[in-house]
C-alpha positions in Angstrom: 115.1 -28.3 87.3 114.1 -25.5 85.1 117.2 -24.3 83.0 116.8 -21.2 82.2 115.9 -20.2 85.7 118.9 -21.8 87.1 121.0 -20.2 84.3 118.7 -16.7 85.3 120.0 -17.1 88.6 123.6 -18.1 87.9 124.2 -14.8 86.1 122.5 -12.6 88.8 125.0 -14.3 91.5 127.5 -13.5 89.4 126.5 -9.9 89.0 126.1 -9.4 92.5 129.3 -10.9 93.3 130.8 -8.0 91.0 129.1 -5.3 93.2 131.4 -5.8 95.3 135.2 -5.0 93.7 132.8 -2.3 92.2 132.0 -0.4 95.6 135.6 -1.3 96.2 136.5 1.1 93.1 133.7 3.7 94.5 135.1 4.1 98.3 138.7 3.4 96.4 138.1 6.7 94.8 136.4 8.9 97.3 139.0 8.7 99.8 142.6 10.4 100.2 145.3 8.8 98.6 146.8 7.9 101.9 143.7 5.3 102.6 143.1 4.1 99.3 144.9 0.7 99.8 143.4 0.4 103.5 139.6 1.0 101.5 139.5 -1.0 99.2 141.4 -4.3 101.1 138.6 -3.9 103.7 135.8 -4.0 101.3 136.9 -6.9 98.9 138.4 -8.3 101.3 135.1 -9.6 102.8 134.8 -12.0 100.0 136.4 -14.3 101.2 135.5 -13.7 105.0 131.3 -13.8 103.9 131.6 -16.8 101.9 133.5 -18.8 104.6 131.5 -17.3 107.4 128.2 -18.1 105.0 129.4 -22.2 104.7 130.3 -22.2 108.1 127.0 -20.8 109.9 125.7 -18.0 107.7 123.2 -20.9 105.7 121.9 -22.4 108.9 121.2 -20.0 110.7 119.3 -17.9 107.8 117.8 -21.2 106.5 117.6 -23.7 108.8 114.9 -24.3 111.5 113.4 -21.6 113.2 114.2 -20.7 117.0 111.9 -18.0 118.4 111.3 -16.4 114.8 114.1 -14.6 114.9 117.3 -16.6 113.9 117.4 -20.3 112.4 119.2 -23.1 114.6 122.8 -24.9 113.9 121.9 -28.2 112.6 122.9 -27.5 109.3 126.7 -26.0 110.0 129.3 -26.0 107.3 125.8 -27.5 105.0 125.9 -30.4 106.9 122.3 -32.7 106.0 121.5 -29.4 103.8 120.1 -31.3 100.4 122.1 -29.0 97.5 120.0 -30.8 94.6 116.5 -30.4 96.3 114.6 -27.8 93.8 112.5 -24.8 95.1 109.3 -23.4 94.3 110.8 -21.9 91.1 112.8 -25.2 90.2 116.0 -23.8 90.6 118.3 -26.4 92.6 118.6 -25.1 96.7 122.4 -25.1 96.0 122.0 -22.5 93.5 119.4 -20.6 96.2 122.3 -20.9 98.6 125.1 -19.5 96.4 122.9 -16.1 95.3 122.2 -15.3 99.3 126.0 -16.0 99.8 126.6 -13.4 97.6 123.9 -10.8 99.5 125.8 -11.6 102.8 129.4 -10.5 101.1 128.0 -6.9 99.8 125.9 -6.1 102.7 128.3 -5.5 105.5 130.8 -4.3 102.6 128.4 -1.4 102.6 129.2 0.3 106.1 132.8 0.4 105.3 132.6 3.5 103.8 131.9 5.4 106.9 134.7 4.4 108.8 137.8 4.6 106.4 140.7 6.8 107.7 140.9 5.5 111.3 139.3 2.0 111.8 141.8 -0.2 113.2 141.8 -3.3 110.0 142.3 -6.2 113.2 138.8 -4.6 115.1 136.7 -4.3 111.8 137.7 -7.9 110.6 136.5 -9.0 114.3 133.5 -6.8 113.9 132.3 -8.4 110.8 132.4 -11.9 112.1 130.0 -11.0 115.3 128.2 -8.6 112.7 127.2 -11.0 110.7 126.3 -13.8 113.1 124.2 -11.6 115.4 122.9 -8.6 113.0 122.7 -10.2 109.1 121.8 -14.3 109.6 119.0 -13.2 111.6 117.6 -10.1 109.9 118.1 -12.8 106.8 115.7 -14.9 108.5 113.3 -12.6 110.4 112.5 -11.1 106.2 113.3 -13.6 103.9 112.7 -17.2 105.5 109.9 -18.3 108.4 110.7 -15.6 110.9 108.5 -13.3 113.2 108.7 -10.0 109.7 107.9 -12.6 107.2 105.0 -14.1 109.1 103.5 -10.7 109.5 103.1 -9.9 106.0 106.4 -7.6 105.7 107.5 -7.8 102.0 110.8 -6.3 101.4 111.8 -8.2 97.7 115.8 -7.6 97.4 116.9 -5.7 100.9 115.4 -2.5 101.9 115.5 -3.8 105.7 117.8 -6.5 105.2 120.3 -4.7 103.7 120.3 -1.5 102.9 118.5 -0.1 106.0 120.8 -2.2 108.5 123.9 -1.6 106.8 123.1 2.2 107.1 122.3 1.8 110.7 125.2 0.0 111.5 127.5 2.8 109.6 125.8 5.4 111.6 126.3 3.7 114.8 130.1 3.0 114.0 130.7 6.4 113.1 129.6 7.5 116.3 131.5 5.4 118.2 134.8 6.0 116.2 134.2 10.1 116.8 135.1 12.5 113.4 138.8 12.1 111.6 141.6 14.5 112.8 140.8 16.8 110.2 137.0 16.3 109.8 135.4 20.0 108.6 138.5 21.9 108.4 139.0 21.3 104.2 137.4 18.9 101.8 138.8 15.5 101.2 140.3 15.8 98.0 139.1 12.3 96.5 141.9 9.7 94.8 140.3 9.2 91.7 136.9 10.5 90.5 137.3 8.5 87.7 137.4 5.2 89.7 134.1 6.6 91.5 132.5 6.2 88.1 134.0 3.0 87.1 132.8 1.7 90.4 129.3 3.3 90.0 129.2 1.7 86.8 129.9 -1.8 87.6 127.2 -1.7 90.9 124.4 -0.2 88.5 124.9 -3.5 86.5 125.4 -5.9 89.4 122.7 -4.2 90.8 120.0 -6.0 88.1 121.1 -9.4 89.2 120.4 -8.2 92.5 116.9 -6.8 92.0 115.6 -8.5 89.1 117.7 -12.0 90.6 115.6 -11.7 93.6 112.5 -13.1 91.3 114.5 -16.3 91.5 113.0 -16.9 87.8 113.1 -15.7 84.6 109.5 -14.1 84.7 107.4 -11.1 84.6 108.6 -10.5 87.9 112.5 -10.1 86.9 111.3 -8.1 83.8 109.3 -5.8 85.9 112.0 -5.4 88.9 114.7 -5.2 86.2 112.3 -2.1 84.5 111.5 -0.2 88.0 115.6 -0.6 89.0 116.5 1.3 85.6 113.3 4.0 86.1 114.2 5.2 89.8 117.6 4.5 89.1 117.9 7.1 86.3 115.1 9.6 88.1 117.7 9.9 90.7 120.4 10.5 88.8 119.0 13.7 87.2 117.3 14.4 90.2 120.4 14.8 92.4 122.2 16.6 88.6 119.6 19.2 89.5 119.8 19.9 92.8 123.6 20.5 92.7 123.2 23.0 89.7 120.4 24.7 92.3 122.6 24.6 95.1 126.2 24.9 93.8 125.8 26.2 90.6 126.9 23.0 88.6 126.4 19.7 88.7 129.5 17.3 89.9 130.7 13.8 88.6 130.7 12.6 92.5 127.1 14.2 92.6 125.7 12.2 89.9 127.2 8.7 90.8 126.0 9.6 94.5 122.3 10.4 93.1 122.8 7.3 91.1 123.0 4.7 94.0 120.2 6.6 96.1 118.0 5.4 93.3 119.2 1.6 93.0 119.1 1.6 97.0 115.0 3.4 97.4 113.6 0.6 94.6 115.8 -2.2 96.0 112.6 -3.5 98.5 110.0 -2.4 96.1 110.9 -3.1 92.9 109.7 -6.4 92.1 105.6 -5.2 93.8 105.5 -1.1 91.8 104.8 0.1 88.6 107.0 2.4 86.5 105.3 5.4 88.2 105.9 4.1 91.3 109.5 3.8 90.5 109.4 7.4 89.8 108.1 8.5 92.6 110.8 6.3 94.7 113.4 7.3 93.2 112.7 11.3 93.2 111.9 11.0 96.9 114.7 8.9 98.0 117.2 11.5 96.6 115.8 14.6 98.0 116.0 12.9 100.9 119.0 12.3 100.8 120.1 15.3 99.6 118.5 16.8 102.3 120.0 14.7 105.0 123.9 14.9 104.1 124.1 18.5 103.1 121.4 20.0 105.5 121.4 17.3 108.5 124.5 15.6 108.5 126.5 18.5 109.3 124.5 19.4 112.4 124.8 16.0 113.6 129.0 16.0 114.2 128.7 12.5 112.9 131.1 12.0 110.0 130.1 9.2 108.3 133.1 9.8 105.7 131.4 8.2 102.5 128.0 9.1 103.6 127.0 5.2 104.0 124.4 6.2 106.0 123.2 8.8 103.8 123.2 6.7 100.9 122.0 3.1 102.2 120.3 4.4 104.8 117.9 7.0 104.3 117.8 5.9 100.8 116.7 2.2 102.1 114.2 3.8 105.1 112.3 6.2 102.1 112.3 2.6 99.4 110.8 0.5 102.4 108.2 2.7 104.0 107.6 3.6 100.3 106.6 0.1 99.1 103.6 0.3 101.9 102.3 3.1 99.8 103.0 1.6 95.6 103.0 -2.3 95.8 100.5 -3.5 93.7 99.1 -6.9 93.2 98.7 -5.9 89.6 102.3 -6.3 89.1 102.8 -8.9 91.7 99.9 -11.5 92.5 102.0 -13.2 95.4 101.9 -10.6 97.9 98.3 -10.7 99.9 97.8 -6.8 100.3 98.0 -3.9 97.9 99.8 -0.5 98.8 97.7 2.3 100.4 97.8 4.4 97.2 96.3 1.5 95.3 93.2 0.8 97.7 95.2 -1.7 99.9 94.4 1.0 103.7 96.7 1.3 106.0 97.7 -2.1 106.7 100.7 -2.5 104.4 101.9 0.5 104.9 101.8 0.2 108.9 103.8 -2.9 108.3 106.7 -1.5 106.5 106.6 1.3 109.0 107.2 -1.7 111.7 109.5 -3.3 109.8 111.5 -0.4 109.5 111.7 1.1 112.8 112.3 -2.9 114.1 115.3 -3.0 112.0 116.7 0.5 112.9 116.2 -1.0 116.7 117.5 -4.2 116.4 120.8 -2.9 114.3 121.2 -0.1 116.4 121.2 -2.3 120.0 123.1 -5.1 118.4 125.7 -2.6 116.9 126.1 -0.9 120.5 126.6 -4.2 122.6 129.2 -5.9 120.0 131.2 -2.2 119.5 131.3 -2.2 123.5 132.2 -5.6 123.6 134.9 -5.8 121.2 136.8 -2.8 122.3 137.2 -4.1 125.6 139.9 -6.5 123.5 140.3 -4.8 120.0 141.6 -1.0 119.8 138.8 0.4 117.7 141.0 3.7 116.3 144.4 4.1 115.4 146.4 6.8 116.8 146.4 10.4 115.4 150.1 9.8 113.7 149.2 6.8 111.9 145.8 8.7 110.8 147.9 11.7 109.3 150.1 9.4 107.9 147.5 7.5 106.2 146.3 3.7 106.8 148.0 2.3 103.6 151.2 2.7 105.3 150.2 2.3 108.9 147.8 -0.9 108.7 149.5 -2.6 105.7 152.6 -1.0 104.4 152.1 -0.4 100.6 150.6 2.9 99.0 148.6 3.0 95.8 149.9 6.4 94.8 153.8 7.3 94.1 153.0 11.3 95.6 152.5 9.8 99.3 156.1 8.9 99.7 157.8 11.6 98.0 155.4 13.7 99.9 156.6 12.7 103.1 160.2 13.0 101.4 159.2 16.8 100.9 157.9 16.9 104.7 161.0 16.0 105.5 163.2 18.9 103.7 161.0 21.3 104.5 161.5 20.2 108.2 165.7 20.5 107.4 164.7 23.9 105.0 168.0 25.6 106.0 169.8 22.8 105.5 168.5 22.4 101.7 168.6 25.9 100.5 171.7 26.1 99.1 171.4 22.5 97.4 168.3 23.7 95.8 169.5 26.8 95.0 172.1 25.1 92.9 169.8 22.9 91.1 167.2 26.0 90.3 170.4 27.8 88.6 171.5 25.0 86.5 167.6 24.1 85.7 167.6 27.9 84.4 170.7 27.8 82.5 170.1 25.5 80.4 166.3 26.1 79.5 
């Protein structure tokens, strides 16, 4: 076993692990303060549902055998006859191996939560996670990452364009639709919790995000150094790219714009990072946001889909640009193991038709498998809640606690305006004294 990959990967598990109470401060505060409770259960939430789900059938059927190239086989349930100590090609122990991929299955689905907050039913998304995970994530898992039918045909995708990012945008998109806009949807902004919890939780994925990226070397190597280098470049090219664009646009540049812009460039390099060079990072990053950009303030609106958090927007388009992308920068210059350079560096076509199958598979795949479980699940799961419960706000309707003291006395003021005639001389009385003795 070689330590100081093992310790390498520990501490990338553990970052990525974080991600996820991080985007659980992000979605925390974009949303109203009457949903603030409801977000950020249903993100963190999931890990514990992942991790159990992972033991259970997540590892075998990502890991184990090989049925059709598209989705392992059951043999090695709850890690039954799965050797923990065995060590992989980079001598870290397949335990460890096992751990950092439980850790991709908890953030991933915690992704597509952001579209949905403000009327998704809590019982129907738990239930939609579960056949989520075992129908959508285990195989993509394996189709990329293991022996499947991707993998074999030369697909490279190093932390989770497709696997990730790309389905867990689909998947928002698809739920979005189904769910139809909120009761209020383009009638006034959201006015968001707690920008400064958007941030925080901005903060705290950038730095998860290098045990994502630079983790998914699986050594401490040139590799990690270079994917750990790339993140950082598209990462902070996207950042002042989107800066920009608002002060274009709007006139100045927003807090919620910047963290936005921020996570469209983590999300572009995530498939490419570990196979481009710095300038291919650039060039990522700077595309991925003005696309972007483009999609959620031009596009998005035209579509009457309202993706609340812009999850698709983000992860999606983000992850589509990063994957086709790394057809056009990989480079065997920075990474020896893949067999075929980009086009832009003399590799043809090939690669670059690849990731453009890869990509339009995944969009395919997610977007059937999304429909058939969402039409399935309703038929025993209400998928909405009701229009009072949505105006009242899902911290109180779905779980009965609030994370901000204003909701109830709100609701207190809705109540004496309702009774106004019935107040005014009470208040009347109080405004006197108030002015008597100022």
């Amino acid at each position: 076993m070689s330590a100081a990959n093992s310790t390498f990967l520990v501490l990338s598990s553990i970052l990525v692990l974080f991600m996820t109470p991080g985007l659980a401060f992000f979605y925390g505060g974009l949303v109203s303060k009457r949903n603030v409770v409801n977000t950020m259960l249903s993100v963190f939430m999931i890990c514990g549902l992942a991790i159990l789900l992972w033991l259970l059938v997540g590892y075998s059927l990502s890991f184990s055998g090989n049925l059709g190239g598209i989705v392992g086989n059951l043999q090695a349930l709850w890690l039954h006859g799965v050797h923990l100590t065995a060590l992989t090609a980079t001598k870290i122990p397949n335990g460890l191996y096992l751990i950092f991929q439980m850790m991709f299955a908890i953030i991933t689905p915690a992704l597509f939560v952001g579209a949905v907050v403000g009327r998704i039913r809590f019982k129907f998304l738990l239930a939609f996670i579960i056949c989520w995970s075992v129908l959508i994530y285990y195989p993509m898992v394996h189709m990329v990452w293991d022996n499947g039918i991707l993998a074999h045909l030369g697909v490279i995708d190093f932390a989770g364009g497709t696997v990730v990012h790309i389905n867990a945008g689909i998947t928002a998109l698809v739920l979005s639709a189904f769910l139809g806009p909120r009761y209020n949807y383009g009638k006034h902004e959201t006015q968001h919790y707690n920008i400064l919890w958007v941030l925080l939780g901005t903060a705290i994925l950038w730095i998860g995000w290098y045990g994502f990226n630079a983790g998914s070397a699986l050594a401490m190597n040139g590799i990690a150094i270079q994917a750990f280098l790339t993140t950082t470049v598209a990462t902070a090219t996207s950042m002042m790219t989107w800066m920009v664009l608002d002060m274009l646009t709007k006139g100045k540049p927003t807090l919620v714009g910047v963290c936005t812009g921020t996570l469209c460039g983590l999300v572009g390099i995530t498939p490419a990072c570990g196979y481009v060079t710095t300038t291919g990072a650039f060039s990522i990053g700077l595309i991925a946001t003005l696309t972007s950009y483009g999609f959620i303030t031009l596009l998005k609106p035209r579509l009457g889909i309202d993706d609340a958090l812009d999850a698709f927007g983000c992860h999606g388009v983000s992850g589509i640009v990063g994957s086709v992308l790394t057809g056009l920068f990989a480079t065997k210059t920075v990474n020896g193991s893949i067999s075929l350079n980009g086009l832009f560096y003399g590799g043809g076509f090939k690669l670059f038709g690849l990731q453009l199958l890869a990509t339009a598979f995944t969009i395919i795949f997610t977007t059937v498998l999304c429909i058939v479980i969402i039409v399935v699940l309703k038929r025993f799961v209400k998928m909405r809640v009701d229009v009072a419960e949505e105006k009242l706000g899902l911290d109180q309707g779905e779980h009965g606690e609030v994370a901000d003291y204003t909701v109830t006395m709100s609701t207190q003021l809705t109540e004496i305006e309702r009774h106004s005639d019935e107040f005014k001389g009470q208040l009347s009385q109080l405004l006197n004294g108030h002015e008597r003795f100022r």
